[in-house]
matplotlib code that plots the C-alpha trace (Angstrom):
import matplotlib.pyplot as plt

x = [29.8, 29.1, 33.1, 32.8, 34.2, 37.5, 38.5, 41.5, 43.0, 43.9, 40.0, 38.7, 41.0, 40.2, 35.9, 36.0, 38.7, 41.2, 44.3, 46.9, 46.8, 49.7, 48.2, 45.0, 42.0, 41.2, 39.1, 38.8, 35.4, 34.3, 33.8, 30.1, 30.4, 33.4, 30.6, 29.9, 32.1, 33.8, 33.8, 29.9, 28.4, 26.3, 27.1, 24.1, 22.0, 18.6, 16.2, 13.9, 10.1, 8.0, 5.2, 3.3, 1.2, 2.2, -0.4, 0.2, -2.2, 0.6, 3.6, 4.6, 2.0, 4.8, 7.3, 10.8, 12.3, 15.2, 17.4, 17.9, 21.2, 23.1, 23.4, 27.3, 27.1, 29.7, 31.9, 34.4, 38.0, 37.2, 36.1, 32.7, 32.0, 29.2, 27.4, 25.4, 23.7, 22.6, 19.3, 16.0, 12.8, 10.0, 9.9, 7.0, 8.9, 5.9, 3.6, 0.9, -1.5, -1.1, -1.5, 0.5, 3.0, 5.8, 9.3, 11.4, 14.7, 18.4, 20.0, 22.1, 20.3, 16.6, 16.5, 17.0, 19.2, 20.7, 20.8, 23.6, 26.7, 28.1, 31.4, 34.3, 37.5, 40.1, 37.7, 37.8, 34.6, 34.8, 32.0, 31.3, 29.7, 27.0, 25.9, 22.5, 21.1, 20.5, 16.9, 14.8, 12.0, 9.8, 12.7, 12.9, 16.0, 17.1, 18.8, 21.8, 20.0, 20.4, 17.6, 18.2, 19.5, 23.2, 25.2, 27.5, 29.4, 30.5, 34.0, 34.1, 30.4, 31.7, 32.9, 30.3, 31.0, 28.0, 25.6, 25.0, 28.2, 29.1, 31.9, 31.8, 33.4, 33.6, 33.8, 36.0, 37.6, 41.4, 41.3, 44.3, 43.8, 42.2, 38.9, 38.7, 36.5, 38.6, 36.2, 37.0, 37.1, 34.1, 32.2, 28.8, 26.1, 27.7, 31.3, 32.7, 35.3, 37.2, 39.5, 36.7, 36.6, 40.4, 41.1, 42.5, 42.3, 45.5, 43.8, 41.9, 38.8, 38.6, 35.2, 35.7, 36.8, 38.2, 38.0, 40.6, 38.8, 41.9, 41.1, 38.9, 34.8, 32.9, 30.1, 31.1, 28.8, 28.9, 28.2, 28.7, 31.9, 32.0, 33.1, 30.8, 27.5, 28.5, 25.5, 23.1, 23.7, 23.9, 20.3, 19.2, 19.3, 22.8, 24.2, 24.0, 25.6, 28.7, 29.1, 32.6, 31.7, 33.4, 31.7, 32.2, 29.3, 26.8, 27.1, 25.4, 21.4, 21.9, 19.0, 15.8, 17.0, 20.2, 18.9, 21.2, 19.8, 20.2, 19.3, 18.7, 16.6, 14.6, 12.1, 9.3, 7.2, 3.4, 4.0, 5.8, 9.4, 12.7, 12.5, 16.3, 17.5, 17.6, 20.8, 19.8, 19.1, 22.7, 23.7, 24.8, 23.4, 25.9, 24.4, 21.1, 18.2, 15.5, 12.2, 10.9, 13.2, 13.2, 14.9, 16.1, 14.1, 11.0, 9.4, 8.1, 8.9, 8.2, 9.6, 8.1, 10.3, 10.3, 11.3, 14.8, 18.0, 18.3, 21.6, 21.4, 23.8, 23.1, 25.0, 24.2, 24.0, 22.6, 23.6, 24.2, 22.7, 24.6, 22.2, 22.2, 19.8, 18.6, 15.2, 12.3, 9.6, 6.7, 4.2, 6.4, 7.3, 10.5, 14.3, 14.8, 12.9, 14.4, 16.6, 20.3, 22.3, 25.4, 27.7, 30.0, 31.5, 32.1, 33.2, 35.9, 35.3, 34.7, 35.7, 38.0, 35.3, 31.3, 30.6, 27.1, 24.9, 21.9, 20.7, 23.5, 25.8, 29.3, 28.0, 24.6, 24.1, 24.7, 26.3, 26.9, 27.6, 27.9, 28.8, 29.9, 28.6, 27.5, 27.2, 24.9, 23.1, 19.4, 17.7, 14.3, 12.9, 12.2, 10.1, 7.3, 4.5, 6.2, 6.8, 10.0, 11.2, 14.8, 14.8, 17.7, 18.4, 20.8, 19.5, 20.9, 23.4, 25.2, 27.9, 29.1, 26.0, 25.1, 21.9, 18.8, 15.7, 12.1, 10.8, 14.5, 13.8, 17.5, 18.5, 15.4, 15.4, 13.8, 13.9, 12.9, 11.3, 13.4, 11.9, 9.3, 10.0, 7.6, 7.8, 4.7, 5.8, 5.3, 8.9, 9.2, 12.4, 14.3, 17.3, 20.6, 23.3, 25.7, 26.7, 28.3, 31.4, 31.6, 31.1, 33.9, 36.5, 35.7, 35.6, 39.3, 40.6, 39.4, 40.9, 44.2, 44.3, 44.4, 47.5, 45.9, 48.2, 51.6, 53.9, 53.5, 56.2, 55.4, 56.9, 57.1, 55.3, 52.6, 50.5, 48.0, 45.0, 42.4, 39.0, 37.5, 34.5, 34.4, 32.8, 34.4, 34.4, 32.8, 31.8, 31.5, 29.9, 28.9, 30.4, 29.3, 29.4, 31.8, 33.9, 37.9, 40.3, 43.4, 42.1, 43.0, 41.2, 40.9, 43.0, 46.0, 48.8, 50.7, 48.1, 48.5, 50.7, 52.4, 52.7, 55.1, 53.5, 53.5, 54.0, 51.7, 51.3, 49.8, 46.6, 45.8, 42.3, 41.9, 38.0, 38.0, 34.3, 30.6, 29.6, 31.1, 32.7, 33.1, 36.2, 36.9, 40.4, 40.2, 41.8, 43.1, 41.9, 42.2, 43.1, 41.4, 44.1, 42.2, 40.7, 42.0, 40.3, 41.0, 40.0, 39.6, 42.1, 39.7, 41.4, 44.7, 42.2, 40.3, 37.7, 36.6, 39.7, 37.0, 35.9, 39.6, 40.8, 37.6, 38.5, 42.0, 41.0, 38.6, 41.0, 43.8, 41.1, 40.1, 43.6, 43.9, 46.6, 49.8, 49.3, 48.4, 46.5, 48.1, 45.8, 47.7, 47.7, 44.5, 43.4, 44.7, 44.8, 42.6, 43.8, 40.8, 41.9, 39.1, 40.3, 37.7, 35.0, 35.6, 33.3, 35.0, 38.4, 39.4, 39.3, 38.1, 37.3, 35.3, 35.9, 33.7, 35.9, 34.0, 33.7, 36.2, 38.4, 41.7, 41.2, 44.2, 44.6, 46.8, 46.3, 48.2, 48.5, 48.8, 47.6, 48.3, 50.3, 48.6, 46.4, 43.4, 41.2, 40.4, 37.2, 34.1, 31.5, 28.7, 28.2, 27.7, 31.0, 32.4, 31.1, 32.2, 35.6, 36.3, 38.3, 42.2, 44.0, 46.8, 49.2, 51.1, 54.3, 56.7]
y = [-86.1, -89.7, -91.4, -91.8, -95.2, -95.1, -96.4, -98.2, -98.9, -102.7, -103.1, -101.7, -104.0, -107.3, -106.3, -106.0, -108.3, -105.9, -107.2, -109.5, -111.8, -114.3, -116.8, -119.1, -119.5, -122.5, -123.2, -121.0, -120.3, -121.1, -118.2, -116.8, -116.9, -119.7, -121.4, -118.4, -117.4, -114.2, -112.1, -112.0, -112.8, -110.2, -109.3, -108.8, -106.1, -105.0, -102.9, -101.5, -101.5, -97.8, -99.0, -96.5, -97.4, -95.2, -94.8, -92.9, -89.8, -89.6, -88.8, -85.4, -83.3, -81.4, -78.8, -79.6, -77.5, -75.3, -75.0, -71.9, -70.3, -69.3, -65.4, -65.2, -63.3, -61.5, -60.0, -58.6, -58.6, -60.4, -63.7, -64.9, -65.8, -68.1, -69.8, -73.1, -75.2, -78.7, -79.2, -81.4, -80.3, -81.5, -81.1, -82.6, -84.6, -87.0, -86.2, -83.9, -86.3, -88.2, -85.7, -84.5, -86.9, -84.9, -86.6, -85.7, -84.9, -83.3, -80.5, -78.2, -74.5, -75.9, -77.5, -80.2, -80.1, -77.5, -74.1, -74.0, -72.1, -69.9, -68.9, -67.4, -68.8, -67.1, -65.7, -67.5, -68.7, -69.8, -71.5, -71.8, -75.2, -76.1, -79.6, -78.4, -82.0, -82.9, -81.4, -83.2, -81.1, -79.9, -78.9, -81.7, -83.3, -86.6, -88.1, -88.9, -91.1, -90.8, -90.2, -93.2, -96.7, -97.0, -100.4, -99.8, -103.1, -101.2, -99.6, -96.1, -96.3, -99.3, -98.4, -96.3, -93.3, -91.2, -91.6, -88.4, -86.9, -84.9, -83.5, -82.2, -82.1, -80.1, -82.8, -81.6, -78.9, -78.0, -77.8, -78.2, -81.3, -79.3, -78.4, -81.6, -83.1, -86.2, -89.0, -89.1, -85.2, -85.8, -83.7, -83.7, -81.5, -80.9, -80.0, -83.8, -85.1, -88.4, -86.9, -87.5, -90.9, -92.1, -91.8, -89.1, -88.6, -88.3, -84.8, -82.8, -81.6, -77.7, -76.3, -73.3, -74.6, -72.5, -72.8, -71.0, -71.8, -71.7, -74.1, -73.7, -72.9, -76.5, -77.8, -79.3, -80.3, -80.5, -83.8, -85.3, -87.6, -89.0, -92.4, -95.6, -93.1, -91.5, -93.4, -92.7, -88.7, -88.5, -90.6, -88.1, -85.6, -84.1, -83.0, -79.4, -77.6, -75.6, -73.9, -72.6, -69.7, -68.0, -64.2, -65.6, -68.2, -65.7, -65.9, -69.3, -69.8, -68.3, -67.2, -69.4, -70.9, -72.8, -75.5, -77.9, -81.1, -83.5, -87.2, -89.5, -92.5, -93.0, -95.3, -94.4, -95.7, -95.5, -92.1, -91.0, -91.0, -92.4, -96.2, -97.8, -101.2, -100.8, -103.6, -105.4, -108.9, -109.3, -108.5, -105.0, -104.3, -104.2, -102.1, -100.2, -98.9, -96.7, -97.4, -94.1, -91.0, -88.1, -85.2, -82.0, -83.4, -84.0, -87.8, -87.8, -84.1, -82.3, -79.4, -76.9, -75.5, -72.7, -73.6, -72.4, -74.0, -74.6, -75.1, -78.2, -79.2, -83.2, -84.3, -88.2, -87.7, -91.3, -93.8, -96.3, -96.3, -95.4, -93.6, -94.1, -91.2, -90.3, -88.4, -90.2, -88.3, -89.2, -88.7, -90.4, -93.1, -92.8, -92.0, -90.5, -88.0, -85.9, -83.1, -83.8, -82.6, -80.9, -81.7, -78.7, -80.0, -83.0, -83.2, -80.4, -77.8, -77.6, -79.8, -78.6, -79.3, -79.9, -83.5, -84.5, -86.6, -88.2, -89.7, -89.3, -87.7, -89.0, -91.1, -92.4, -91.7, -89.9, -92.6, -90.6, -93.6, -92.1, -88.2, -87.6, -85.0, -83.7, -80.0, -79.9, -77.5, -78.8, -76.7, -77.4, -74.6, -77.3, -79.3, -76.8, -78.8, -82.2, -84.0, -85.8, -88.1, -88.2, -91.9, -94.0, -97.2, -99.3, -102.1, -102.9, -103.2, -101.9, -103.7, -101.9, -102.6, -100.0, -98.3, -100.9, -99.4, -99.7, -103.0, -104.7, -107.2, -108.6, -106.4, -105.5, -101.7, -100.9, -97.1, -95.9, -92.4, -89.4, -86.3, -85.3, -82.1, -80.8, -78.1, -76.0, -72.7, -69.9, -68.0, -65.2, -63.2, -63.8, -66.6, -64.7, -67.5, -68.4, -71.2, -74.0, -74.4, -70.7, -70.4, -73.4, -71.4, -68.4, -70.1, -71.6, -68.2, -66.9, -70.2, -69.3, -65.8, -67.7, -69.6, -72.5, -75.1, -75.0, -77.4, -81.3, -83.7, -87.0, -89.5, -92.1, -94.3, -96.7, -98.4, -100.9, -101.7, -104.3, -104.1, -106.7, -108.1, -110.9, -111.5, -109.6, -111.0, -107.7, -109.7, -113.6, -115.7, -112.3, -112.2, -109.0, -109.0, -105.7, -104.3, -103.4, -102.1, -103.7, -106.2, -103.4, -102.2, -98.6, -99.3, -100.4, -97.8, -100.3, -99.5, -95.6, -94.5, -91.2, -89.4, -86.6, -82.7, -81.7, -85.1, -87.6, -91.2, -93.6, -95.7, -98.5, -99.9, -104.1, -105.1, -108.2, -107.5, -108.4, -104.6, -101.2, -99.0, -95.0, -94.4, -90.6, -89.5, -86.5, -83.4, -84.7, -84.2, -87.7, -88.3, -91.6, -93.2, -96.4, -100.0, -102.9, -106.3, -109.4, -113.1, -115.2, -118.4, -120.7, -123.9, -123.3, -122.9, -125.7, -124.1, -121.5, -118.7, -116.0, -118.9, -119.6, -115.5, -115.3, -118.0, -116.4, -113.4, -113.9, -115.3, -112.8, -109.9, -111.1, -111.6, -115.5, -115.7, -113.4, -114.9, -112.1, -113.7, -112.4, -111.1, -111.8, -115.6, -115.7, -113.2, -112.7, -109.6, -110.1, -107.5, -105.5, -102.0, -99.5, -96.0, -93.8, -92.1, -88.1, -86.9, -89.2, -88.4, -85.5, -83.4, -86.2, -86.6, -89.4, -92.8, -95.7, -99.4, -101.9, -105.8, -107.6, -104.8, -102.6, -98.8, -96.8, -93.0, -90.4, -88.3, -84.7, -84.5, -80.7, -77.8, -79.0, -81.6, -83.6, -86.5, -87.3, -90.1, -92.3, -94.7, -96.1, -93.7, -96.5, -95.1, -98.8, -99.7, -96.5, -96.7, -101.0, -101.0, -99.6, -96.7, -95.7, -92.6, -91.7, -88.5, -86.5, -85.3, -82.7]
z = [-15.4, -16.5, -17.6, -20.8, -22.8, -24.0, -27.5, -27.6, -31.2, -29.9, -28.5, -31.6, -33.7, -31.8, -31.7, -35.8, -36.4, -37.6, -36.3, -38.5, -36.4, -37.0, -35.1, -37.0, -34.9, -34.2, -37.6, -40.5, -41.5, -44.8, -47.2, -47.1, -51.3, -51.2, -54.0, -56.0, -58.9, -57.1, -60.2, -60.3, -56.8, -54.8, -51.2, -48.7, -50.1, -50.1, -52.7, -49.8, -50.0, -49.3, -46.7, -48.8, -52.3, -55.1, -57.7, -61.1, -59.9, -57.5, -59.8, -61.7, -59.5, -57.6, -59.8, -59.3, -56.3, -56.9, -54.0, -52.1, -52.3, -48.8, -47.8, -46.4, -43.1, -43.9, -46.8, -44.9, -46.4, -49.4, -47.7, -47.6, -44.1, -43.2, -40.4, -41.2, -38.4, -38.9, -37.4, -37.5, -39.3, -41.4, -45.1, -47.4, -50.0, -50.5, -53.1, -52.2, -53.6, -50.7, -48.2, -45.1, -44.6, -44.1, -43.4, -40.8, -42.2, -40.9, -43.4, -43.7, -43.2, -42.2, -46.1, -47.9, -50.4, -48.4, -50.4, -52.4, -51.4, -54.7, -54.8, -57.2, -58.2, -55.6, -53.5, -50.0, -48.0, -44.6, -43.1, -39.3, -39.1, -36.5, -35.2, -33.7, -34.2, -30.6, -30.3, -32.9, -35.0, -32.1, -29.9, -27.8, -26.7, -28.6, -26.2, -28.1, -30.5, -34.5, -36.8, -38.2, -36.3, -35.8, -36.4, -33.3, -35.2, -38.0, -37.3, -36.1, -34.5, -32.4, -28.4, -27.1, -29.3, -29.7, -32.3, -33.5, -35.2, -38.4, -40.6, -43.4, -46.3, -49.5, -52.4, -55.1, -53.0, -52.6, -49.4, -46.9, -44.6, -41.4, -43.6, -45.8, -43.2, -42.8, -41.1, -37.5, -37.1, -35.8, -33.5, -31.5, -31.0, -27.3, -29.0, -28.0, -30.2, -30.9, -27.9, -25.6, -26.0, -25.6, -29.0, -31.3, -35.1, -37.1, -38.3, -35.5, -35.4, -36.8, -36.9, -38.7, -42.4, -44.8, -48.6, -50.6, -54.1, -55.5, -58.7, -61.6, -61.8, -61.4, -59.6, -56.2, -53.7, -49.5, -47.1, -44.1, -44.1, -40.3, -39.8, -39.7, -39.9, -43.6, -45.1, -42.3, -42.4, -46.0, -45.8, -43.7, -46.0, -44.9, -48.8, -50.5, -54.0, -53.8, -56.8, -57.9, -60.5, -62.9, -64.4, -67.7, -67.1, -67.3, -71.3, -70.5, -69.7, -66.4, -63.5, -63.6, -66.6, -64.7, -62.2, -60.4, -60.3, -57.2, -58.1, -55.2, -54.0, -50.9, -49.4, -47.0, -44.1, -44.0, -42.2, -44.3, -42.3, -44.3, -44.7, -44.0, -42.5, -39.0, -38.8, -35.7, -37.8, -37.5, -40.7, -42.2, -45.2, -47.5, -50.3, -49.9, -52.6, -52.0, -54.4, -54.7, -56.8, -54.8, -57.1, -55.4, -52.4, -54.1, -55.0, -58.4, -59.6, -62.7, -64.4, -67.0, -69.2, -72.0, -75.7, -75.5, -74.0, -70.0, -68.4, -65.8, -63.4, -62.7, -59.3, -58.6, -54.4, -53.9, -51.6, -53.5, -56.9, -60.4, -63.0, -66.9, -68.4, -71.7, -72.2, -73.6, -75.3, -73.9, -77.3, -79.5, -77.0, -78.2, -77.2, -80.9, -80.7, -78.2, -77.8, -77.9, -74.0, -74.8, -71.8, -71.3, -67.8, -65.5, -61.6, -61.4, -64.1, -67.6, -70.7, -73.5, -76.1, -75.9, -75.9, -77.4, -75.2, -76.7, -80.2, -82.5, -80.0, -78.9, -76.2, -76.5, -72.9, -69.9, -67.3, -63.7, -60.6, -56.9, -56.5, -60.1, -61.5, -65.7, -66.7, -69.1, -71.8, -73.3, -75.9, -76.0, -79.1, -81.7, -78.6, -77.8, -76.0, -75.7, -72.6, -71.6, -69.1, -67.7, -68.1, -66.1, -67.9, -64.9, -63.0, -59.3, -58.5, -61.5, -63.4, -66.5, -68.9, -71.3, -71.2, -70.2, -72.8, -72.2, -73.4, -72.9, -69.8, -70.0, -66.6, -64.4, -63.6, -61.1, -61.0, -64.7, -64.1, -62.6, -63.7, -66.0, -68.0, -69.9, -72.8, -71.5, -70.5, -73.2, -74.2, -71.8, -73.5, -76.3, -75.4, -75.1, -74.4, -76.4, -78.3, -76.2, -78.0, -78.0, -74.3, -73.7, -76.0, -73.3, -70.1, -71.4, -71.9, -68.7, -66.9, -68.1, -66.6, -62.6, -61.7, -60.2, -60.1, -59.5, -61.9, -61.5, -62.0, -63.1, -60.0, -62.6, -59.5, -60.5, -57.4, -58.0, -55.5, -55.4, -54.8, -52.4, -51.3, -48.7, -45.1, -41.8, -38.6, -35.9, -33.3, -32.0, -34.5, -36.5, -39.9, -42.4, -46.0, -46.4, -48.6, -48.9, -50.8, -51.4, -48.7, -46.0, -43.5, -42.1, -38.9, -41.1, -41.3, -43.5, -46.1, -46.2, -49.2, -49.1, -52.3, -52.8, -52.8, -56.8, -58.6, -60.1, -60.0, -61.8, -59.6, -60.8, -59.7, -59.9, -59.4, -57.8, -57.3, -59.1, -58.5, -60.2, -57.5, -57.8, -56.5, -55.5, -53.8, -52.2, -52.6, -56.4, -60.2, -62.0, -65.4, -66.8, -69.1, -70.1, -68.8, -69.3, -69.0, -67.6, -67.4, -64.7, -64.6, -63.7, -65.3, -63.5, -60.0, -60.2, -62.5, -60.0, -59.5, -58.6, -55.6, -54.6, -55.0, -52.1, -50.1, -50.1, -48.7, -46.2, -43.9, -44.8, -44.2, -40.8, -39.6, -39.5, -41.7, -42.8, -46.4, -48.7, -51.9, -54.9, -57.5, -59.9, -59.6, -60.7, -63.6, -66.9, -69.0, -72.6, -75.2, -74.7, -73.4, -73.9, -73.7, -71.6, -72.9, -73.7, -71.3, -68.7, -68.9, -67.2, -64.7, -61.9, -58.6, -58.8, -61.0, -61.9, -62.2, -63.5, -62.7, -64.7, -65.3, -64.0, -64.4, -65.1, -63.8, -63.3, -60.1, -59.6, -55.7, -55.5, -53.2, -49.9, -47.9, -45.3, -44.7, -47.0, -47.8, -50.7, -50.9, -52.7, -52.9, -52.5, -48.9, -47.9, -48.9, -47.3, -44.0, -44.1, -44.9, -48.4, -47.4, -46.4, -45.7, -47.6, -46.9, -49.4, -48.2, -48.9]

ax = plt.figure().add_subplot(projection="3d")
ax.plot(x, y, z, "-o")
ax.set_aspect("equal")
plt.show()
């Protein structure tokens, strides 16, 4: 047997430049953006190009797909057993217009989305997961090469660890630190772990996870988590529904008539194979966009409907992007005219009270960034034989603006059309759901029969993080736009906070940043108290604070100095504090911070002690340098 490379924390720390170093090189380099107001510059990114010509015969000539849902293999003692293998395939997700161009994808099951995995509140699933991805689509051995190309650079895929790895984790689920699928619980399709390479992970690799499901019905959703590949897996087509049910949701459209909804962006070669930077220009790229949408694994989708409501379940998988939506009615080229979505439930169950989506609703919009997700109800009867698109209104990257309409060129967007729904199919059955505020008064009833969560006493602790954007050092004379938080780095133990088991704590999240970041913890449900904004002290920094807070940090990031910038030095709060909106206030994993801005939460750290993670769910930023641990103790 070949020896394999060892991964020493020390080499790892000196190849990426992760030690604190208290000694200066010999010159600091200049900041990359040391010129650019920090508060709005753009890190490296790229909005990729398809190879392939899209013309308008080729959009809304494929229905929507609905994913499959997963058969447990067994029942046995009330827990749902399953066995799911990752492997390699071919899937068309090209229009058919444009013939066989099938893409060569990995999923979950043979499918991507992988089918959905349905499950009840107190009802354990276990799921026996299977890297099979070392034989691509015709059987043949890969060779130990990804799919896609692998930055070794980027910490975690650095030192000779193999390219093909996955873990998975259940976002959204309570789940004790073994089955979380912490990041370098890695393992490969031979059964090689971290441990094989001279290295260990805090939390070891288990490949059997079990999910209690002890928390309320919602819609979560399964991915690949492994360190310094997350955004090439995901990519690959690595992500699946889990859906948490209650038997009370069946008073709800239910059946045909209940579709989750998977929106995601992709580019494509001339072949038809995914499109991504292959990073061997010396640069990582530090946010990525596909051109094309490809909803529930499908480019340019449509969905026929019956007059009468539909329940959807909207999950934003993307990479990177954050979607705005509101329908547009096609006829009456107008955003007016339009049914009105009644939102009934957000990333980790169900809202107290409906919250109106649309023209004349409570929010004029429907606002979802990376891995959040919207429950919603849509009744079409007074819209037989119109046609609507699910219109996204964000430009890239996204910085807090409102919704961008049609004819408004202040912010280029670049992805308008998601889906096309049109109103075409006759009723088949008379519509037998119930209202929505109705159905909300039930599921709350029915909620309050489990005992979920155990009592949580407020700590009284309040910790504040920064998020950071500057250039890292990962090799000689190789500097990559990346992204931190609380300019700390994934190797830094002094960064990992400890909460205590059944309290709460106030986060506070500081964007230092030109770009909105979705910050999910795991393992927590966030309450969002408010956001507060702040001005930059540029007179007291010699009219460029954002410049100086940058030039600060680079060197403090890359270990040439032991002097911490202080945020503080250089913003100022305004009076402004905007509470959140009421469909983005409870019951969070995931949280969108805005440029400009500190976000307020609570977070209840209950259900299990251990080590977790926390981190920007711009897979970019994840798989640079924008995520920590953290451990909740007893």
């Amino acid at each position: 047997m070949d020896e394999k490379p060892t991964i020493r924390d020390t080499d790892r720390a000196e190849k990426s430049g992760l030690l604190r170093r208290t000694v200066l090189k010999g010159a600091a380099a200049v900041g990359l953006f040391s010129t650019v107001p920090w508060s709005v510059r753009r890190v490296r990114a790229q909005a990729s190009t398809s190879d392939l010509n899209f013309t308008e015969d080729d959009k809304w000539v494929d229905p929507l797909p609905r994913p499959g849902v997963m058969e447990p293999v067994s029942k046995k003692g009330g827990v749902d057993y399953y066995e799911i293998s990752m492997t390699e395939f071919q899937q068309q997700v090209l229009p058919s217009t444009m013939g066989d161009k099938p893409t060569t994808l990995w999923g979950y099951g043979g499918t991507y989305p992988g089918a959905t995995i349905e499950a009840r509140p107190e009802r354990e699933v276990k799921v026996k997961w299977i890297n099979e991805l070392g034989t691509d689509w015709e059987g043949n051995s890969r060779n130990g090469k990804h799919l896609l190309s692998v930055d070794d650079r980027v910490h975690g895929a650095d030192h000779g660890v193999p390219e093909i790895r996955t873990v998975v984790h259940l976002h959204g689920g309570v789940v004790s630190e073994l089955d979380d699928g912490y990041s370098e619980a890695w393992v490969t399709p031979d059964g090689e772990t971290i441990d094989d390479y001279g290295s260990n992970s805090p939390v070891p690799y288990k490949q059997t996870k079990e999910y209690p499901n002890r928390q309320e019905p919602g819609t979560l959703w399964y991915h690949d988590h492994a360190l310094g590949i997350t955004r090439l897996n995901v990519y690959a087509g690595l992500a699946g529904f889990y859906l948490l049910r209650e038997p009370v949701e069946n008073s709800l459209p239910t059946g045909e008539y209940e579709i989750p909804i998977l929106l995601q962006d992709r580019s494509f070669e001339a072949d038809g194979s995914l499109l991504y930077p292959d990073g061997t220009d010396d640069g990582f790229e530090a946010e990525f966009w596909g051109d094309v949408p490809v909803v529930n694994g499908k480019a340019y989708p449509y969905l026929e409907v019956e007059p009468r409501k539909y329940r959807f379940r909207f999950l934003n998988g993307s990479n990177g992007r954050t979607f705005n939506l509101k329908f547009y009615n096609v006829g009456e080229a107008s955003y007016d005219d339009v049914p009105v979505m009644e939102q009934i439930g957000v990333d980790l169950g169900f809202l107290d009270d409906v919250v109106t989506v649309g023209p004349g609703g409570m929010v004029p919009s429907l606002l979802l960034s990376g891995a959040e997700r919207a429950d919603v109800v849509v009744d079409f009867s007074d819209f037989e034989g119109e046609e609507f698109f699910v219109d996204n209104g964000t430009g890239i990257p996204y910085a807090g603006e409102d919704f961008v309409p049609r004819g408004d060129t202040s912010i280029d967007v670049d992805m308008r059309e998601m889906l096309k729904i049109k109103v075409t199919e006759p009723l088949s059955a008379p519509d037998e759901s119930i209202p929505s505020d109705q159905f909300l008064k039930l599921i709350g009833r029915a909620i309050d029969r489990y005992d979920f969560e155990p009592p949580v006493i407020d700590s009284g602790v309040t910790r504040t993080f920064t998020l950071d954007s500057t250039t890292l050092d990962v090799g000689e004379d190789i500097d990559y736009d990346s992204h931190f938080l609380d300019l700390s780095l994934w190797s830094d133990e002094d960064a990992v906070v400890k909460p205590t088991l059944d309290t709460s704590e106030v986060w506070q999240f500081v964007n230092m940043t030109g770009d909105s970041h979705p910050i999910h913890i795991h393992l927590v449900d966030m309450e969002v108290l408010d956001r507060h904004e702040f001005e930059w002290l540029d007179e007291e920094h010699g009219g460029d604070a954002a410049g100086a807070y940058g030039e600060a940090a680079e060197p403090y990031v890359n270990g040439e100095t032991t002097d911490r910038p202080d945020w503080e030095d250089y913003v100022e709060f305004t009076n402004v504090v905007n509470p959140p909106t009421p469909n983005n206030a409870v019951k969070k994993d995931t949280v969108l911070v805005n440029p400009n801005e500190m976000l307020r939460v609570k977070a209840a750290f209950t259900g299990f002690p251990g080590r977790y993670v926390w981190h920007c769910h711009i897979l970019e930023h994840e798989d640079q340098e924008m995520m920590l641990p953290y451990e909740v103790v007893e």
